[in-house]
SENU-197421 format. One line per field, with one value per residue (C-alpha): x, y, z. Coordinates in steps of 0.05 Angstrom, whole numbers, plus 5000, padded with zeros to 4 digits. Layout:
# residues N
u = [X,...]
v = [Y,...]
w = [Z,...]
END
This chain:
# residues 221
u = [4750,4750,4779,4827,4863,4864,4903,4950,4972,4982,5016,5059,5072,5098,5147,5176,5192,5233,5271,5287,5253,5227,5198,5161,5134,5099,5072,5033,5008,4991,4955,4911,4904,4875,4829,4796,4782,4752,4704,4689,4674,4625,4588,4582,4569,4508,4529,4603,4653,4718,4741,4808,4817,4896,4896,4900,4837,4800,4812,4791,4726,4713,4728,4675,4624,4646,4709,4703,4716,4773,4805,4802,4827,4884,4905,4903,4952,4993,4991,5027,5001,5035,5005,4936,4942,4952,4901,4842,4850,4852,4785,4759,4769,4749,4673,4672,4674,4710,4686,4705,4771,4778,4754,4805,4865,4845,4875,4928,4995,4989,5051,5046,5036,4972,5007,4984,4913,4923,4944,4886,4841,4869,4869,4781,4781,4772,4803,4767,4780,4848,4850,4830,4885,4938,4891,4937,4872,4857,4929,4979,5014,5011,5037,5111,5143,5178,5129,5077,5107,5092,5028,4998,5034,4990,4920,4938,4958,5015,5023,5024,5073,5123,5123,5130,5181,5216,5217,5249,5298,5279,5299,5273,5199,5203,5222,5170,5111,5143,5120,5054,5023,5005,5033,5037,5089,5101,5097,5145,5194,5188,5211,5261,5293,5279,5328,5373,5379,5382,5433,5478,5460,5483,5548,5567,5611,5590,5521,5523,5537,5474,5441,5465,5439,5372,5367,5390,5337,5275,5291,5293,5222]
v = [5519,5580,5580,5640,5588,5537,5588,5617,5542,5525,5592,5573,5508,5537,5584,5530,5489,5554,5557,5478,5460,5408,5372,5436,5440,5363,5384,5436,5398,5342,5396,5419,5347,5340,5392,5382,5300,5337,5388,5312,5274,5330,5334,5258,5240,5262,5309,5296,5369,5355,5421,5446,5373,5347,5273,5223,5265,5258,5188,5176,5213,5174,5103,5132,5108,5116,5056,5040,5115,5119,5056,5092,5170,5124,5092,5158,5184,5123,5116,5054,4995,5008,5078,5056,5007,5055,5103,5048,5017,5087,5102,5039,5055,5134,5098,5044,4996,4934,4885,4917,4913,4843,4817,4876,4841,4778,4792,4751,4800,4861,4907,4935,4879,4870,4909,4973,4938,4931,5000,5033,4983,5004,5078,5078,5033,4973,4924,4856,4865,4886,4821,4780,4812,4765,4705,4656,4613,4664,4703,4655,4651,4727,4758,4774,4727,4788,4833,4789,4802,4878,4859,4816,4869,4925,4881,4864,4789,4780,4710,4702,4765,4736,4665,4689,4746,4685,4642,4698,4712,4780,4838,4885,4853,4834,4905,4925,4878,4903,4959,4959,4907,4903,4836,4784,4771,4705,4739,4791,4728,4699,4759,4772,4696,4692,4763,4729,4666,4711,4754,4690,4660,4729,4729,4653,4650,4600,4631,4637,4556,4547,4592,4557,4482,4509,4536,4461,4432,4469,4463,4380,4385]
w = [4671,4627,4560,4584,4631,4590,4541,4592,4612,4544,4530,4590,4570,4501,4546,4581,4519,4493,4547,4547,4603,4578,4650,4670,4602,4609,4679,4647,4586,4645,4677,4605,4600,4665,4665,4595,4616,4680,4636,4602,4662,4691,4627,4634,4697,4746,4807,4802,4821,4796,4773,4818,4842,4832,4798,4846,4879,4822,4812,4885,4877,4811,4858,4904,4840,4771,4776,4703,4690,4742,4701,4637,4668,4705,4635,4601,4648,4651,4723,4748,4774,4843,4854,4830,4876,4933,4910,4903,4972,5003,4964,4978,5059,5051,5024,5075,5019,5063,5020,4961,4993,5010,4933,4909,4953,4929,4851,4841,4859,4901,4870,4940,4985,5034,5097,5070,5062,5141,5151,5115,5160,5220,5203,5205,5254,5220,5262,5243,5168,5184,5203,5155,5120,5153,5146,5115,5090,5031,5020,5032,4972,4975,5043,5053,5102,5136,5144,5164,5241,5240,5203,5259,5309,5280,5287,5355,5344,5395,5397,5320,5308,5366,5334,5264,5293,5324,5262,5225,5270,5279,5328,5300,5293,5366,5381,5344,5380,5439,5424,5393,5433,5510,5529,5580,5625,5590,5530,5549,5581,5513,5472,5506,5510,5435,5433,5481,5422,5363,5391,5403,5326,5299,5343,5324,5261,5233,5222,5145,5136,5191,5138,5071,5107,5130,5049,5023,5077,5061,4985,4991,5033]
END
């Protein structure tokens, strides 16, 4: 980065302020911001090209090795916990770094839940630790009840995405096993009897007391 363009942005940055545009104006100083803790880094670190890279790409190429110096660029910029999130299990798939990924889901709350954990998995390929993922033995107190469904629909678990599909009363999770997963005839005979039952539970009018005594029962277990 030249000197010049660090100039111009601030120059711009100046312009936008005078003409109350205030957003535009932080964007820009973002920008300067961005590109003087990327002169920094280079300096610093061995072999590292950061230079034209936006900032969630250079906090991904910092995961690929430097993490401690991603931590302190993502404070800097006051990234939130949620899109950090995002970007380090997407950096931690793009290095093949699956067990990296697994003690990472392991902290104690995911902002963003563990399906995306699955998706990334499934993206390279990644079935078996996609799977271990919904593995109730290490994340139970973590995984969301109503996704868990679509999550053992996307690693190919039919039998434990129609029974949890089943237990929530879901159409649309059966729909969606339906189609993501190649299933068996009783499989198939099974989804759509389950249908056949919710269908009827949402059509009885007395649905919402069913709903307020299964609440009182599970909170006296």
């Amino acid at each position: 980065t030249t000197p010049d363009q660090k100039t111009e942005l601030t120059s711009a940055s100046k312009l936008f302020r005078d003409a109350k545009n205030e957003t535009v104006a932080q964007l820009v100083d973002d920008e300067v911001r961005l590109i003087a803790k990327q002169d920094e880094l280079e300096k610093k670190l061995y072999n590292v090209q950061l230079k034209g890279l936006s900032l969630v790409d250079t906090l991904e190429t910092l995961l690929i090795n430097f993490e401690k110096d991603a931590d302190i660029l993502r404070k800097d910029f006051t990234i939130s916990d949620k899109r950090y999130w995002w970007i380090k299990i997407q950096a931690y798939a793009k290095k093949n770094a699956w067990t990296q990924l697994l003690e990472f889901g392991k902290k104690p709350t995911s902002p963003i839940g563990y399906e995306p954990f699955v998706d990334v998995c499934i993206r390279s390929h990644k079935n078996d630790e996609a799977r271990r993922f919904v593995d109730r033995s290490i994340y139970s107190s973590k995984i969301d009840d109503e996704r868990l469904p679509f999550m053992f629909a996307k690693v190919l678990m039919a039998d434990e995405a129609i029974n949890s599909a089943i237990k929530l009363k879901s159409i649309e999770a059966l729909h969606f096993i339906e189609a993501k997963c190649q299933l068996s005839e009783a499989n198939l005979t099974k989804i759509r009897q389950a249908k056949e039952k919710i269908q009827d539970y949402d059509d009885n009018p007395l649905k919402n007391v069913f709903k307020i005594f299964n609440r009182g029962t599970r909170a006296d277990e």
